[in-house]
LUMSEKOL-252712 format. One record per residue (C-alpha): x negated, y negated, z negated; residue number from 0; residue in one letter. Coordinates in steps of 0.5 Angstrom, whole numbers, plus 500, padded with zeros to 3 digits. Layout:
<nodes>
<<X Y Z> NUM A>,
...
</nodes>
This chain:
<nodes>
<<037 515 739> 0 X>,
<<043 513 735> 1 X>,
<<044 506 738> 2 X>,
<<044 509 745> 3 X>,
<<050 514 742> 4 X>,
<<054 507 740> 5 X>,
<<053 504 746> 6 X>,
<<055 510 748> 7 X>,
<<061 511 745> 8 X>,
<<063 504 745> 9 X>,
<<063 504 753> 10 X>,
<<067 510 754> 11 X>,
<<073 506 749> 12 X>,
<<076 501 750> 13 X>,
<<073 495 746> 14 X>,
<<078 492 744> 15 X>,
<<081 498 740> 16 X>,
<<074 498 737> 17 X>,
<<074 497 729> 18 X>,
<<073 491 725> 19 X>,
<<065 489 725> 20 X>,
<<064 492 731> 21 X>,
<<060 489 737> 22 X>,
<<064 489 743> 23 X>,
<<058 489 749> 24 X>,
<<064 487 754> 25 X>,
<<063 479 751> 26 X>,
<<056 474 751> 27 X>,
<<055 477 758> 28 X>,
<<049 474 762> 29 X>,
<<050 471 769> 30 X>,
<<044 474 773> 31 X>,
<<042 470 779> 32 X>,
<<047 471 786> 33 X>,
<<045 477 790> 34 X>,
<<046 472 796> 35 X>,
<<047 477 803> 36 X>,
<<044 474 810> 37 X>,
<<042 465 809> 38 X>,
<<046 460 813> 39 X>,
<<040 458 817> 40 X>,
<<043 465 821> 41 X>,
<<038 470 819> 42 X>,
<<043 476 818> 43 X>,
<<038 480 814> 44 X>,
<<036 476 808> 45 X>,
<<036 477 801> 46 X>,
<<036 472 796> 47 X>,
<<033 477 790> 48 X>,
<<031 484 790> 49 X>,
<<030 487 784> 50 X>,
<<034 485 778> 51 X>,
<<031 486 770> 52 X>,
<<036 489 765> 53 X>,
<<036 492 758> 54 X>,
<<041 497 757> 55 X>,
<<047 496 752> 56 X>,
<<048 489 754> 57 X>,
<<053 486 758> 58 X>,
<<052 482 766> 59 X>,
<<056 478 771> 60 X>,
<<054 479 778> 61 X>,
<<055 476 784> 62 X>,
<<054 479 791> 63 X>,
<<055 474 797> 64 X>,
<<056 475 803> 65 X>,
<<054 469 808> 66 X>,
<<058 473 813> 67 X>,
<<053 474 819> 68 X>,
<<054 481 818> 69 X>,
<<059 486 816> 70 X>,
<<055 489 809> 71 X>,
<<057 495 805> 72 X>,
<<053 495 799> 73 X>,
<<051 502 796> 74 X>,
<<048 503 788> 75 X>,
<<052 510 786> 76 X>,
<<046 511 780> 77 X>,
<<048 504 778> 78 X>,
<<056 505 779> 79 X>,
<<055 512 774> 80 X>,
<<051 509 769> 81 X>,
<<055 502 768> 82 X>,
<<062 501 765> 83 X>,
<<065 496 769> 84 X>,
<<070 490 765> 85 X>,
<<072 487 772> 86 X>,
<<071 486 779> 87 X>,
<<073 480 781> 88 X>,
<<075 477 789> 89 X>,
<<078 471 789> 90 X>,
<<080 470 782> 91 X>,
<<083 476 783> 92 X>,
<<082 482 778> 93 X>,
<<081 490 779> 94 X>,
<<081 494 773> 95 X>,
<<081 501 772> 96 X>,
<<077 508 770> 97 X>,
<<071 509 774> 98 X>,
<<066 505 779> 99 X>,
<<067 504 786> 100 X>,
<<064 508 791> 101 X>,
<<061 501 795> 102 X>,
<<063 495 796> 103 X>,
<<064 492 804> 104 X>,
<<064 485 806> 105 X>,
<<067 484 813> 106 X>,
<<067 476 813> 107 X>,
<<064 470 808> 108 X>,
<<065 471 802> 109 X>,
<<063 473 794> 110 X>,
<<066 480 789> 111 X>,
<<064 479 782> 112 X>,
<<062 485 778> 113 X>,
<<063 484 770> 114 X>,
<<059 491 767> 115 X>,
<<055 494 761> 116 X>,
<<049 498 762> 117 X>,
<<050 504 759> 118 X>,
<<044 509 761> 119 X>,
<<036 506 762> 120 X>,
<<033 507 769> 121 X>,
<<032 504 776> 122 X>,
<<037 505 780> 123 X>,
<<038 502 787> 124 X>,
<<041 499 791> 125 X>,
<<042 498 798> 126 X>,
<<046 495 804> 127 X>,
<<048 502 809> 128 X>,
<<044 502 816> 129 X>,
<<040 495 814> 130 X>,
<<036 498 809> 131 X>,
<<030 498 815> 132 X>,
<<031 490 816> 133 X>,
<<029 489 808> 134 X>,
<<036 488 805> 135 X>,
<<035 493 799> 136 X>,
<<032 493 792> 137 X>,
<<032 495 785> 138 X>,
<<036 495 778> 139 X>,
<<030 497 773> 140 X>,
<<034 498 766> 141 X>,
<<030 498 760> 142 X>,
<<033 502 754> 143 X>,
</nodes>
């Protein structure tokens, strides 16, 4: 309990102003695979993982693609409340600020970065709107 109230209050802080000896969760992230949107063999509708396995506490960079065959918007609202976002990245490019997007859209090729700390255990969805019947959707399953 008390170390859910650490990470806790360390997430909502910004970590670089936190005392000396605390562990700022924001570094040693762990890459987890690409979630990879539609295959270049024209299959519009594939997914390259479906479910992802965290551990709450801990800091993961992610890389949703889009192979560009569809326009997709990705949904995951429990994750985004119960995550604090470092970073999102396009193109080398940096969005940072206070709160977490309401979706993500990709209306042609291309990868967004998510840096972000697992706040809150659960399992959270997450699913690309209209395609969710055609199989693109899966889990985030977060251990405390």
């Amino acid at each position: 309990m008390l170390k859910r109230l650490a990470v806790l209050a360390l997430a909502g802080l910004a970590l670089a102003a936190a005392p000396a000896g605390a562990t700022d969760l924001a570094k040693n992230r762990t890459t987890l695979p690409d979630l990879v949107l539609g295959d270049k063999n024209g299959n519009d509708y594939a997914v390259s993982q479906k479910d992802y396995e965290l551990e709450s506490g801990k800091s993961y960079q992610l890389d949703i693609v889009s192979n560009g065959g569809k326009e997709y918007k990705f949904f995951s609202p429990e994750l985004f409340r119960h995550i604090w976002i470092n970073q999102i990245v396009i193109n080398h490019l940096e969005i940072h600020g206070p709160g977490a997007p309401h979706h993500l859209e990709w209306d042609d090729e291309g990868a967004i970065r998510i840096e972000f700390v697992v706040i809150r255990p659960g399992n959270f969805k997450w699913w690309i709107e209209g395609l969710e019947e055609r199989g693109m959707s899966g889990t985030f399953k977060v251990k405390p």
